[in-house]
C-alpha beads as a LAMMPS data file, in Angstrom:
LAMMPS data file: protein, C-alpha beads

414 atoms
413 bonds

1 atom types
1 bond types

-500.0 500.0 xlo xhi
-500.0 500.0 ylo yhi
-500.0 500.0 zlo zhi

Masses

1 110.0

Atoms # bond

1 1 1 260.584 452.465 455.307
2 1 1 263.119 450.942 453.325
3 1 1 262.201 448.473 450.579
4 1 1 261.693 444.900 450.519
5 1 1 263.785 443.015 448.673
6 1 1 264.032 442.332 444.862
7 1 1 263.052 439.100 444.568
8 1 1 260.129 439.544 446.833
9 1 1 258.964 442.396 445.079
10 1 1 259.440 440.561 441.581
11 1 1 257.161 437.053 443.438
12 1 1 254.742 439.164 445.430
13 1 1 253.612 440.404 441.810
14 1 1 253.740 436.727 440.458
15 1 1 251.158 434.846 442.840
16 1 1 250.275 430.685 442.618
17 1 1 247.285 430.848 440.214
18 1 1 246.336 428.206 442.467
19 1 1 246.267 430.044 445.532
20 1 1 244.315 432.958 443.699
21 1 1 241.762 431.330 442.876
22 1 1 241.242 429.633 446.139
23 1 1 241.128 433.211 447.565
24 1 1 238.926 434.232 444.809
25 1 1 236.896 431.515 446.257
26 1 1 237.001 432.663 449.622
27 1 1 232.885 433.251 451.401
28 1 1 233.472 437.466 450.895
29 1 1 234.427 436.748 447.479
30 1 1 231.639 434.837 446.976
31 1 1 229.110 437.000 448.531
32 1 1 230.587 439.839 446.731
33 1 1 229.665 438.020 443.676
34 1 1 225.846 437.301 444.842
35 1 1 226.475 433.785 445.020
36 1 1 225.324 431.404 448.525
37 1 1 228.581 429.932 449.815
38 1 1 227.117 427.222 450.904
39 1 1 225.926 426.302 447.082
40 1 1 229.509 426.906 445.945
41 1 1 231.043 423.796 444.934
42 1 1 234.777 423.454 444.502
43 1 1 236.673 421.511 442.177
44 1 1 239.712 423.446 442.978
45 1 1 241.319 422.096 446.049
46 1 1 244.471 419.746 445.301
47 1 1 243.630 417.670 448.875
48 1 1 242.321 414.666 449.584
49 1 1 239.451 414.286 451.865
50 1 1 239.531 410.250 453.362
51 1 1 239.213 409.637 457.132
52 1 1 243.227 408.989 458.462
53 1 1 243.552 405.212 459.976
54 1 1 242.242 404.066 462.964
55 1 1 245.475 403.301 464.281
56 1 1 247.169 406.335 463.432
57 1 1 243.988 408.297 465.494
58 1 1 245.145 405.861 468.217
59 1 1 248.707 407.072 467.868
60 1 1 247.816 410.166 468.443
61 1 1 245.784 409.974 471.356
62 1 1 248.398 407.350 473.178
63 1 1 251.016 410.234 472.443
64 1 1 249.010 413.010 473.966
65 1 1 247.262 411.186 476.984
66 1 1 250.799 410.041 478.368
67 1 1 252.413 413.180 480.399
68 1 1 255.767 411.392 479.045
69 1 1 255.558 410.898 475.511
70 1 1 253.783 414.189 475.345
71 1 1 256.557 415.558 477.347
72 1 1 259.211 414.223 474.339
73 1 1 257.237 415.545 471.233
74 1 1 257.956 418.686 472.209
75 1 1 261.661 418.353 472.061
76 1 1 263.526 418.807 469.533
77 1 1 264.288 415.777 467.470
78 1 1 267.549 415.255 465.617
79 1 1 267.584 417.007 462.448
80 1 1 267.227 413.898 459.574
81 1 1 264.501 412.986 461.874
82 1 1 264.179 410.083 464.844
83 1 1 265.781 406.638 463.830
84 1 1 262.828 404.921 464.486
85 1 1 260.948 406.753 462.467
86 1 1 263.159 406.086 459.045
87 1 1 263.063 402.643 460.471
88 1 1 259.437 403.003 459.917
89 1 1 258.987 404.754 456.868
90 1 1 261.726 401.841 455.534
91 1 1 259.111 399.383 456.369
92 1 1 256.207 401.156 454.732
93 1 1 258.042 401.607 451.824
94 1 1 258.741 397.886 451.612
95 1 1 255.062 396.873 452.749
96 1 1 253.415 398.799 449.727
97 1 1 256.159 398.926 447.028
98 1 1 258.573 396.297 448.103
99 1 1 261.517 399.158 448.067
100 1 1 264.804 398.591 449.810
101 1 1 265.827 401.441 452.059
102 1 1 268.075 401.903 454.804
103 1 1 268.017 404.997 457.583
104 1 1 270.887 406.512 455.908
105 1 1 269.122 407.487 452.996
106 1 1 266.247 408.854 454.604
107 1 1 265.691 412.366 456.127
108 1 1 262.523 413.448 457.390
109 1 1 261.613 417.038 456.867
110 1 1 258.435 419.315 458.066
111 1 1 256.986 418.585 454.372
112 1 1 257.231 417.723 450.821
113 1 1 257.116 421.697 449.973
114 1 1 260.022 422.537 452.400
115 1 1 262.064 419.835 451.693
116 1 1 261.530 420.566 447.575
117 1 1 262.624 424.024 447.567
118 1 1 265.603 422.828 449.921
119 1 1 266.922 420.070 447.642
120 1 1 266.370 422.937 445.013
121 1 1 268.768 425.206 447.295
122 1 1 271.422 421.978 447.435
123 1 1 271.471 420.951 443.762
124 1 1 271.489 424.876 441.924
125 1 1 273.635 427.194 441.315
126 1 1 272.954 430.985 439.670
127 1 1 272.900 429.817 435.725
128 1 1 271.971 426.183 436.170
129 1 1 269.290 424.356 434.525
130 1 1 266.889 421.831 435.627
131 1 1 264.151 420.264 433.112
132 1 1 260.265 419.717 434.190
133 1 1 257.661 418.647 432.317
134 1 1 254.809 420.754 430.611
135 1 1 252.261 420.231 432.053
136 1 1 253.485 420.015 435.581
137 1 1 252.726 421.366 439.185
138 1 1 252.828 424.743 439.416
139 1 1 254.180 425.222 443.253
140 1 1 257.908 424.234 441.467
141 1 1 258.348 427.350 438.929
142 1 1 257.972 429.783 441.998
143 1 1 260.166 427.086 444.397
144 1 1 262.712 427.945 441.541
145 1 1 262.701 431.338 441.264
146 1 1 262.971 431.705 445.092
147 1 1 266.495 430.102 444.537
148 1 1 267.776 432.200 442.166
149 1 1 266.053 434.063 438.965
150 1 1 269.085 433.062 436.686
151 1 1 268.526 429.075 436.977
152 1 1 266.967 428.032 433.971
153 1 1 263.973 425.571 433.214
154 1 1 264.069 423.835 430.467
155 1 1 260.575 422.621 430.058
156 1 1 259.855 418.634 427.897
157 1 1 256.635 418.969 426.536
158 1 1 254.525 415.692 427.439
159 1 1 251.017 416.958 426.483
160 1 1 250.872 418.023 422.601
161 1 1 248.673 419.952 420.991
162 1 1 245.552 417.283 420.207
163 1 1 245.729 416.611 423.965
164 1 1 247.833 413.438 423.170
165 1 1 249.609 412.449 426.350
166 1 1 253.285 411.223 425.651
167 1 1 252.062 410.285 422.353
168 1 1 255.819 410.515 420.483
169 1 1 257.950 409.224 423.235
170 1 1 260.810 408.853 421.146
171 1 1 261.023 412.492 419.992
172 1 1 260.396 413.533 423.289
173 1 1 263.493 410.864 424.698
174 1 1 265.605 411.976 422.339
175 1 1 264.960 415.777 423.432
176 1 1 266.209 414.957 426.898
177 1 1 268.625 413.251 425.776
178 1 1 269.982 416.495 424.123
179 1 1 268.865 418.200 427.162
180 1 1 270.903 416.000 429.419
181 1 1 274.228 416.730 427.603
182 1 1 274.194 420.244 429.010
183 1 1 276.563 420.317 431.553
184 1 1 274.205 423.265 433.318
185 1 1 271.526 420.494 433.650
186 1 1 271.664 419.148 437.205
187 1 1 268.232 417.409 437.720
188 1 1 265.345 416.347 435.769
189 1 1 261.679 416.346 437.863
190 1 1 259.166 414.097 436.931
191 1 1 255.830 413.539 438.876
192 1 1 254.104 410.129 439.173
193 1 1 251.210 410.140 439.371
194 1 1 251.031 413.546 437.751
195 1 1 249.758 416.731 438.952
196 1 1 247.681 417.973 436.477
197 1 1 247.456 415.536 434.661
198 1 1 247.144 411.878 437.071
199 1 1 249.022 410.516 434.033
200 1 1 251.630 407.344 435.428
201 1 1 254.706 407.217 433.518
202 1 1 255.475 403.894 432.118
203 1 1 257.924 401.748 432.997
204 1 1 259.764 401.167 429.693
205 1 1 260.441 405.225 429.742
206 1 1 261.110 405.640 432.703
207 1 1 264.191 403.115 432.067
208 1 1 264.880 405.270 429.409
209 1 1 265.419 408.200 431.337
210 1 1 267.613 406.604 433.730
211 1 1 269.615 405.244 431.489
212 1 1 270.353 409.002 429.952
213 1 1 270.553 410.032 433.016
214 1 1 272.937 407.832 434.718
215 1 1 275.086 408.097 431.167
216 1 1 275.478 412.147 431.496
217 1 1 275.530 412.180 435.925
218 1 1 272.126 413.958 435.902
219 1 1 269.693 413.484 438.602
220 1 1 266.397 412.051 438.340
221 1 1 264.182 413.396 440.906
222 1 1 260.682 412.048 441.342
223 1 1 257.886 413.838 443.453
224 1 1 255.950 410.768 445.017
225 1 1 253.017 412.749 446.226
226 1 1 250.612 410.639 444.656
227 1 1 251.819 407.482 444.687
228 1 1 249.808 405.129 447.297
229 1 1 247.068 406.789 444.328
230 1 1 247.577 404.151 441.513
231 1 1 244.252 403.145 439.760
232 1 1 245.917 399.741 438.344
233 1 1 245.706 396.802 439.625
234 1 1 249.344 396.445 440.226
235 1 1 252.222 399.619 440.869
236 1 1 254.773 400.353 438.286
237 1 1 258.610 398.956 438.591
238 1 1 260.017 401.762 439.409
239 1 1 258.086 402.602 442.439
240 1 1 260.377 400.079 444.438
241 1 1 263.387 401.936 443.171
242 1 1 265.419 403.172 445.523
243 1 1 268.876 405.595 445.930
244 1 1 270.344 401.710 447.288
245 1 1 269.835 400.477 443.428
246 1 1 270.356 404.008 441.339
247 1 1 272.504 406.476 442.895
248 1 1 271.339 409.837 441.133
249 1 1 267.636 409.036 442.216
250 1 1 265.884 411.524 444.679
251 1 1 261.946 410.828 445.344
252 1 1 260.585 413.497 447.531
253 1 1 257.637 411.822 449.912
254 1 1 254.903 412.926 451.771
255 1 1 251.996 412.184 453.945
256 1 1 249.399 414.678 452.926
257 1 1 247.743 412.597 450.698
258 1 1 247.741 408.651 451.326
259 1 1 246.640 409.247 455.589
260 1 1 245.121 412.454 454.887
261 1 1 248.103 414.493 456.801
262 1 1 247.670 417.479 454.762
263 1 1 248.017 419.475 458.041
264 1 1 249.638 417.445 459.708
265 1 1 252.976 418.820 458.093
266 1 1 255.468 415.682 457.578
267 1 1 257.542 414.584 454.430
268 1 1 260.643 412.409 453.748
269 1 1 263.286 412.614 451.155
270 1 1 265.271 409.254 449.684
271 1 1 268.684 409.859 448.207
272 1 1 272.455 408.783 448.348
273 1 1 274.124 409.577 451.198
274 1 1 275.621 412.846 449.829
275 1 1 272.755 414.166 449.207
276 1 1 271.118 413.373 452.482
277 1 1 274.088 414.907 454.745
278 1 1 273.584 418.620 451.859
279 1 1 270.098 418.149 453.200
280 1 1 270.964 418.133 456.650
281 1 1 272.721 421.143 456.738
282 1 1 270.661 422.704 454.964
283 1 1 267.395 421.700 457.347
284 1 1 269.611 423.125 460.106
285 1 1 268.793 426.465 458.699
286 1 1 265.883 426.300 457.311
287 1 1 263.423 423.792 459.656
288 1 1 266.412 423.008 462.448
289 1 1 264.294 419.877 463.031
290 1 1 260.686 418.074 461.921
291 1 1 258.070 417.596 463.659
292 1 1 258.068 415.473 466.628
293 1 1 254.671 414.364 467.470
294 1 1 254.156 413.627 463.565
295 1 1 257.265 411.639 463.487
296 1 1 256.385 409.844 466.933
297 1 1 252.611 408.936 465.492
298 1 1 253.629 407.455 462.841
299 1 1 256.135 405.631 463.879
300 1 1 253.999 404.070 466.686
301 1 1 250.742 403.783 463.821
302 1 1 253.723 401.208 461.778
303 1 1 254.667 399.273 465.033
304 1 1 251.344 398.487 466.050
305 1 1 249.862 397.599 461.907
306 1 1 250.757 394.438 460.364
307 1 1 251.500 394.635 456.659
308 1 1 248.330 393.497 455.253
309 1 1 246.173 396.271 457.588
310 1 1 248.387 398.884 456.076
311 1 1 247.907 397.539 452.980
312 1 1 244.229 397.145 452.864
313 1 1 244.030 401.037 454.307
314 1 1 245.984 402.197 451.132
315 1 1 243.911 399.926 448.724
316 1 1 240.441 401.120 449.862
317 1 1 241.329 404.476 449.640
318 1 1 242.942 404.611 446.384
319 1 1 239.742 402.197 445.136
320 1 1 237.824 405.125 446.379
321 1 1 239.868 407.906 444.615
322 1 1 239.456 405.350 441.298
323 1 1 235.558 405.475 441.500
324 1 1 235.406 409.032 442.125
325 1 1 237.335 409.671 438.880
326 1 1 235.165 407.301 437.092
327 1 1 231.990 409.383 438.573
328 1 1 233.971 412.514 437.021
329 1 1 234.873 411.191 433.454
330 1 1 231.073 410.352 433.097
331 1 1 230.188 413.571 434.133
332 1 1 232.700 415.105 431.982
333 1 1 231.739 413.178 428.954
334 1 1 227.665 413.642 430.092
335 1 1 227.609 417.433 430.461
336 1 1 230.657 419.179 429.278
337 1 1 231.497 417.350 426.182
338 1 1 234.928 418.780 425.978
339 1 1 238.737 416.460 425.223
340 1 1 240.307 415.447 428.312
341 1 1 242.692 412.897 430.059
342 1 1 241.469 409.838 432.212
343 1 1 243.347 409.418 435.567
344 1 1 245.455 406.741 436.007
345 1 1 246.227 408.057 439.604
346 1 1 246.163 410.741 441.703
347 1 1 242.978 413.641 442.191
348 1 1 242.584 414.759 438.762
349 1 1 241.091 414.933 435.345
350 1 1 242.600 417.639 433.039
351 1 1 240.032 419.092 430.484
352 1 1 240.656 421.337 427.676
353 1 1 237.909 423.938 427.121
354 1 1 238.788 425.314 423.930
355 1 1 240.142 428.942 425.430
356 1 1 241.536 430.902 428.129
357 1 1 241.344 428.906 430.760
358 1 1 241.794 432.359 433.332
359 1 1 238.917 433.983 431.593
360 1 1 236.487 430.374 431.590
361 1 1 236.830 429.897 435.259
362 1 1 235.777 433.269 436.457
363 1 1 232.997 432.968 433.807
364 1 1 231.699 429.424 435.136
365 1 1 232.515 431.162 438.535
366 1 1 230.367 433.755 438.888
367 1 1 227.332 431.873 436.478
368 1 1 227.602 428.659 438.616
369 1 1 229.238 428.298 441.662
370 1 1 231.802 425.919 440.892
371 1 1 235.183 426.676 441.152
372 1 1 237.793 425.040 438.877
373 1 1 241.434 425.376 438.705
374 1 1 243.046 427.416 435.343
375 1 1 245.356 425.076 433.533
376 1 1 247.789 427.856 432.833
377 1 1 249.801 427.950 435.729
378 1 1 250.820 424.294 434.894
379 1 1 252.486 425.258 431.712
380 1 1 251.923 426.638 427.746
381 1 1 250.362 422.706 427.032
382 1 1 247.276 423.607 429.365
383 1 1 246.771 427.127 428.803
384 1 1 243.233 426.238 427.673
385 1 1 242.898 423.882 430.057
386 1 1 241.251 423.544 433.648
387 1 1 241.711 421.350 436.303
388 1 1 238.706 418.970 437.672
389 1 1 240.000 417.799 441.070
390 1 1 237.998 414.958 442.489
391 1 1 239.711 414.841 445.525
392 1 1 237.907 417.320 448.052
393 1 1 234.819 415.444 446.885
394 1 1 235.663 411.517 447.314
395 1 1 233.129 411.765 450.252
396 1 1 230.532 413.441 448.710
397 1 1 230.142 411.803 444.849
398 1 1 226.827 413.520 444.489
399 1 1 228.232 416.913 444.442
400 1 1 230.646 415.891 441.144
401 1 1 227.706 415.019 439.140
402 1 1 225.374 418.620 440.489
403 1 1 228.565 420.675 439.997
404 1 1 229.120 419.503 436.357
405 1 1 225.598 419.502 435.350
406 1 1 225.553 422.980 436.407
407 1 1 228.306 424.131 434.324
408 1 1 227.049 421.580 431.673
409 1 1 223.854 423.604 431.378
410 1 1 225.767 426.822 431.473
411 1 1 228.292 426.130 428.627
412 1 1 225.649 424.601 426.384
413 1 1 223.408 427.728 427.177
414 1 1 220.346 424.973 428.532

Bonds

1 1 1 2
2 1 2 3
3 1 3 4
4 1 4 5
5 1 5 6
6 1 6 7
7 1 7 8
8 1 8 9
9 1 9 10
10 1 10 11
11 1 11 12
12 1 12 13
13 1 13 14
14 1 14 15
15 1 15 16
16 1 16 17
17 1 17 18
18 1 18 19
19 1 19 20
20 1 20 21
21 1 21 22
22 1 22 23
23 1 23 24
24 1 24 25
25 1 25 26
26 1 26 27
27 1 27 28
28 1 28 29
29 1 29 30
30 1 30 31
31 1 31 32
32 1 32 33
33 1 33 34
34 1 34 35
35 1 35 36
36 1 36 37
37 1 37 38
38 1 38 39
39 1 39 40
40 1 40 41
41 1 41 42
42 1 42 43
43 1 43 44
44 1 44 45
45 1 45 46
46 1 46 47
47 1 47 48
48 1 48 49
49 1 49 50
50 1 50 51
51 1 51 52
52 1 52 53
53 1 53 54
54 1 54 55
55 1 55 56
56 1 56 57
57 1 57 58
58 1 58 59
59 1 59 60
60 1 60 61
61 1 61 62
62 1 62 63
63 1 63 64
64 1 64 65
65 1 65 66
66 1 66 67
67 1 67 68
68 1 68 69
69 1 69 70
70 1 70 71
71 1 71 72
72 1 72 73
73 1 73 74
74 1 74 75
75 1 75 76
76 1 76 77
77 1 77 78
78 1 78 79
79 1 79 80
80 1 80 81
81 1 81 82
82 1 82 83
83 1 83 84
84 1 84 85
85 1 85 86
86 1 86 87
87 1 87 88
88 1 88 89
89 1 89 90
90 1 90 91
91 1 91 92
92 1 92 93
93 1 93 94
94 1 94 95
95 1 95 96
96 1 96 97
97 1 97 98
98 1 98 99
99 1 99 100
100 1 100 101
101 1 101 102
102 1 102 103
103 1 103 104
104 1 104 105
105 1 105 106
106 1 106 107
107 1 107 108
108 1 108 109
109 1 109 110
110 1 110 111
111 1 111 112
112 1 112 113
113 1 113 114
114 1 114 115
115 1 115 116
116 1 116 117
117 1 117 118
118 1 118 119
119 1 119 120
120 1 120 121
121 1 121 122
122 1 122 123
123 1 123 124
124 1 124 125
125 1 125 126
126 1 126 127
127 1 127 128
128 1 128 129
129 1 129 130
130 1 130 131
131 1 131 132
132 1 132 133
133 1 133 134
134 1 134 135
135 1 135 136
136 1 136 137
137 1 137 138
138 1 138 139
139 1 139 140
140 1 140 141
141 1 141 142
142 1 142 143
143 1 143 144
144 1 144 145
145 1 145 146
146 1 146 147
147 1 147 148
148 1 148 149
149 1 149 150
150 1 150 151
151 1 151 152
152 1 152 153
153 1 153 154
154 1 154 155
155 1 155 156
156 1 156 157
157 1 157 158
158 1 158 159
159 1 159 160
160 1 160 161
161 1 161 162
162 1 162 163
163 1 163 164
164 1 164 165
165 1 165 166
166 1 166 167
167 1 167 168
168 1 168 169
169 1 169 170
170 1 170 171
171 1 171 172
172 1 172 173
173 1 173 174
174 1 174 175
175 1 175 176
176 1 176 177
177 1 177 178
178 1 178 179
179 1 179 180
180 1 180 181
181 1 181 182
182 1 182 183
183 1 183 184
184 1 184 185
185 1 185 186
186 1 186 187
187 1 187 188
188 1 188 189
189 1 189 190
190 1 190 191
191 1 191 192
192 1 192 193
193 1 193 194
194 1 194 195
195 1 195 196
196 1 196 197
197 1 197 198
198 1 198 199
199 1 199 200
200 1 200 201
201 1 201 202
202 1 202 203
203 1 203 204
204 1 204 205
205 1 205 206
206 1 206 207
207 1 207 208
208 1 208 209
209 1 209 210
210 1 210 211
211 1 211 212
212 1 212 213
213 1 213 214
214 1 214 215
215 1 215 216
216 1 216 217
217 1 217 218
218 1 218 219
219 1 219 220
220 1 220 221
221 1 221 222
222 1 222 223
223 1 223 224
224 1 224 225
225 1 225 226
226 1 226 227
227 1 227 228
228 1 228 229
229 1 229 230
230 1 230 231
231 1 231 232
232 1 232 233
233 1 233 234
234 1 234 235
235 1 235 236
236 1 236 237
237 1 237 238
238 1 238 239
239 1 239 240
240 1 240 241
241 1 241 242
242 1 242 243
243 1 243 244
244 1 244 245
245 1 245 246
246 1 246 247
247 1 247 248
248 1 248 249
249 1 249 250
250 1 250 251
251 1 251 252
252 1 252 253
253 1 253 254
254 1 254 255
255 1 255 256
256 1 256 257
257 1 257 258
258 1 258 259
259 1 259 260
260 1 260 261
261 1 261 262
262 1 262 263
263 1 263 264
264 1 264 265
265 1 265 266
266 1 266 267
267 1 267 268
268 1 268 269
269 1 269 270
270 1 270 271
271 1 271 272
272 1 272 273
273 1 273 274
274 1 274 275
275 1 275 276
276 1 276 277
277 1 277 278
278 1 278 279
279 1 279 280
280 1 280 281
281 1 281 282
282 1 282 283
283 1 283 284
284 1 284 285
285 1 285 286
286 1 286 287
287 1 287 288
288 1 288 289
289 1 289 290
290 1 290 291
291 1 291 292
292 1 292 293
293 1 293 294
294 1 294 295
295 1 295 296
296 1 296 297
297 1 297 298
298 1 298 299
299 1 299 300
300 1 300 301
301 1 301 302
302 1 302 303
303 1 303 304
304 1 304 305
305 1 305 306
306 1 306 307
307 1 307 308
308 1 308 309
309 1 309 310
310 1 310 311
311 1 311 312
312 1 312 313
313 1 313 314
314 1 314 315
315 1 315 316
316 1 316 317
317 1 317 318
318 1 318 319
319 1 319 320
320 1 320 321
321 1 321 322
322 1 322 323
323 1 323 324
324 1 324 325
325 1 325 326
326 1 326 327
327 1 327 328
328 1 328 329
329 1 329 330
330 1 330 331
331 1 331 332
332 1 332 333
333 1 333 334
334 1 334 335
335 1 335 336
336 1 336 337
337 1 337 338
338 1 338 339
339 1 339 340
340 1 340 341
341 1 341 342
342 1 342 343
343 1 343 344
344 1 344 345
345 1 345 346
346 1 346 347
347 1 347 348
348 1 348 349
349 1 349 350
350 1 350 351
351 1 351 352
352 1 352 353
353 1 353 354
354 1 354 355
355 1 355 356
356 1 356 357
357 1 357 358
358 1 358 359
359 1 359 360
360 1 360 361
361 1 361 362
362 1 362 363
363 1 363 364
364 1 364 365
365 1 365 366
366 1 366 367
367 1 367 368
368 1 368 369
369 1 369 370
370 1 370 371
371 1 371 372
372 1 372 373
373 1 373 374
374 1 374 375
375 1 375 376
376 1 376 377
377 1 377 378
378 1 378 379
379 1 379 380
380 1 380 381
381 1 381 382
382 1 382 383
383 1 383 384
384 1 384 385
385 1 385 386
386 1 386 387
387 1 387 388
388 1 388 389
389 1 389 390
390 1 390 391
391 1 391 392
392 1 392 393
393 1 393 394
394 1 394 395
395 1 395 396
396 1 396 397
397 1 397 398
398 1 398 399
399 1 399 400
400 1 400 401
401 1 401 402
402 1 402 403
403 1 403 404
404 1 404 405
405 1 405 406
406 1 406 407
407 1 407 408
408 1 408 409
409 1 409 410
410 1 410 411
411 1 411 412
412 1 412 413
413 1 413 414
């Protein structure tokens, strides 16, 4: 047979840590280790594990018990997505961040992943740059190199050495500053809440950034994955931003984690309106269309929810999310004794363990049961780091405490 192609060949043999240790964790794996899977507890899943809204449920089964409306979700749908369906996520946006939106900056795409590695295809040529942060998610580097091997990431360190978390903000402003005069720079990504890290960027640098970037024509993307997860009492600014009030913004959207929709594939994209018709070309060869049903669901779920039920579902889940990473900094702090970061948002407490963090998870692995994530797919800051993801466990608190002790007692050789 002939071969496959280059870059496959070059990414089959560069696999998502992530994804490798979830199939490390897989029950044969397990076994194969002489561990019980059903004692295995995982700190390793980035997914969120609340019950979806009532009224969303009752979508559902309105679209799929009428011959009809089940009849039209499986056409296609036009390929920025239904207009009632930007009309709705327009009015969710508004409802929990007071953001200004209209259709025409809105497409709706099959999900957050697709449509990032699309607005990668739209915005990059062979030899470009685009600047992430370190740490960051790890899905983008490989999203990147899928594009072309010859774009360049120029990676802003946020996390220093003492695990200090954007402690010199000027040095690091006036790095991107620099970085932002390179006419190879198209985009800078930033994550909000973070993933590792559920770090929120503040306002004041945020304004920062958009000043440089609206100076030098750079964009200023933000992945909004997290963002119904804010542990504060009130959301930052910039949330309510929109592509209406700064042009070179792009927030990629999903809703895998504030309805629990992780498989329930859906995502949306805000930008200016040349950014959104690049899109939709390019979702006519990569997705042709999203999802129906999903779109169709949730647009009935915002027609029949006034503001305040919507907004009362997104505050007692991230209230939940908030207590489960207080449960996890005490166990941190209890058992492990090791420097990490306290959530502001999101799923996540990063923890620095003092070495490689490949090497300590298949250690605590096959001594404990408990699965973490390795901190060095997320960038050189967390190479001795791990990630302790809450979310998978919001449900089921106890298991936090049992799965830290156990590593706790492990570490400290008790």
């Amino acid at each position: 047979m002939k071969e496959l192609s280059t870059l496959i060949k070059r990414e089959v043999n560069s696999p998502s840590p992530i994804r490798e240790i979830m199939k490390m964790a897989e029950p044969k794996n397990i076994i194969n280790m002489g561990l019980n899977p059903d004692e295995v507890i995982s700190f390793g899943g980035g997914w969120v594990d609340h019950y979806a809204p009532d009224k969303l449920i009752e979508a559902y089964k309105s679209i799929i018990s009428d011959k009809m409306l089940f009849h039209k979700s499986g056409g296609y749908s036009p390929t920025t997505g239904y207009e009632e369906t930007k009309e709705a996520l327009s009015i969710f946006e508004k409802y929990l961040f007071n953001e200004n939106l209209e259709n025409g900056n809105i497409i709706v795409g099959g999900s957050s992943s697709q449509l990032t590695i699309d607005l990668f295809r739209i915005l990059l040529d062979p030899g470009d740059a685009i600047a992430l942060v370190d740490p960051t998610y790890a899905n983008y580097f490989g999203q990147i190199k899928f594009v072309s091997d010859t774009v360049k990431i120029k990676s802003v360190r946020f996390l220093d050495k003492d695990w200090n978390y954007l402690k010199n903000s000027k040095e690091i402003l006036s790095e991107i500053n620099e970085l932002f005069k390179d006419r190879k720079l198209k985009a800078m990504l930033l994550a909000t809440p973070d993933n590792p890290t559920s770090q929120i960027l503040q306002n004041d640098f945020i304004k920062e950034i958009l000043k440089i970037s609206n100076d030098t024509g750079t964009y200023l993307i933000f992945d909004y994955a997290y963002k119904t997860q804010y542990f504060q009492d009130t959301y930052p600014e910039y949330f309510s931003y929109s592509p209406l009030n700064f042009e070179n913004i792009i927030t990629i959207n999903s809703n895998s984690k504030w309805g629990r929709g992780l498989g329930r594939r859906m995502g949306w994209i805000e930008a200016n309106n040349e950014i959104i018709k690049s899109m939709e070309r390019m979702q006519q060869v990569s997705i042709l269309c999203p999802d129906s049903l999903h779109q169709m669901a949730f647009s009935l779920y915002i027609k029949n929810s006034s503001r305040s039920e919507i907004k009362e579902y997104i505050d007692n889940v991230r209230n939940d999310y908030r207590k489960a990473s207080e449960i996890t900094v005490k166990a941190i702090k209890e058992h492990l004794g090791y420097r990490y970061l306290e959530p502001q948002g999101g799923l996540y407490v990063p923890v620095d363990v003092g070495m490689d963090s490949d090497q300590f998870v298949l250690k605590v692995l096959k001594n404990t049961g408990v699965i973490f994530v390795p901190g060095k797919g997320f960038g050189q800051s967390m190479v001795n780091g791990i990630r302790i993801s809450y979310g998978p466990l919001v449900r089921t608190t106890e298991k936090i405490e049992e799965g830290l002790e156990r590593v706790g007692k492990f570490i400290h050789g008790k």
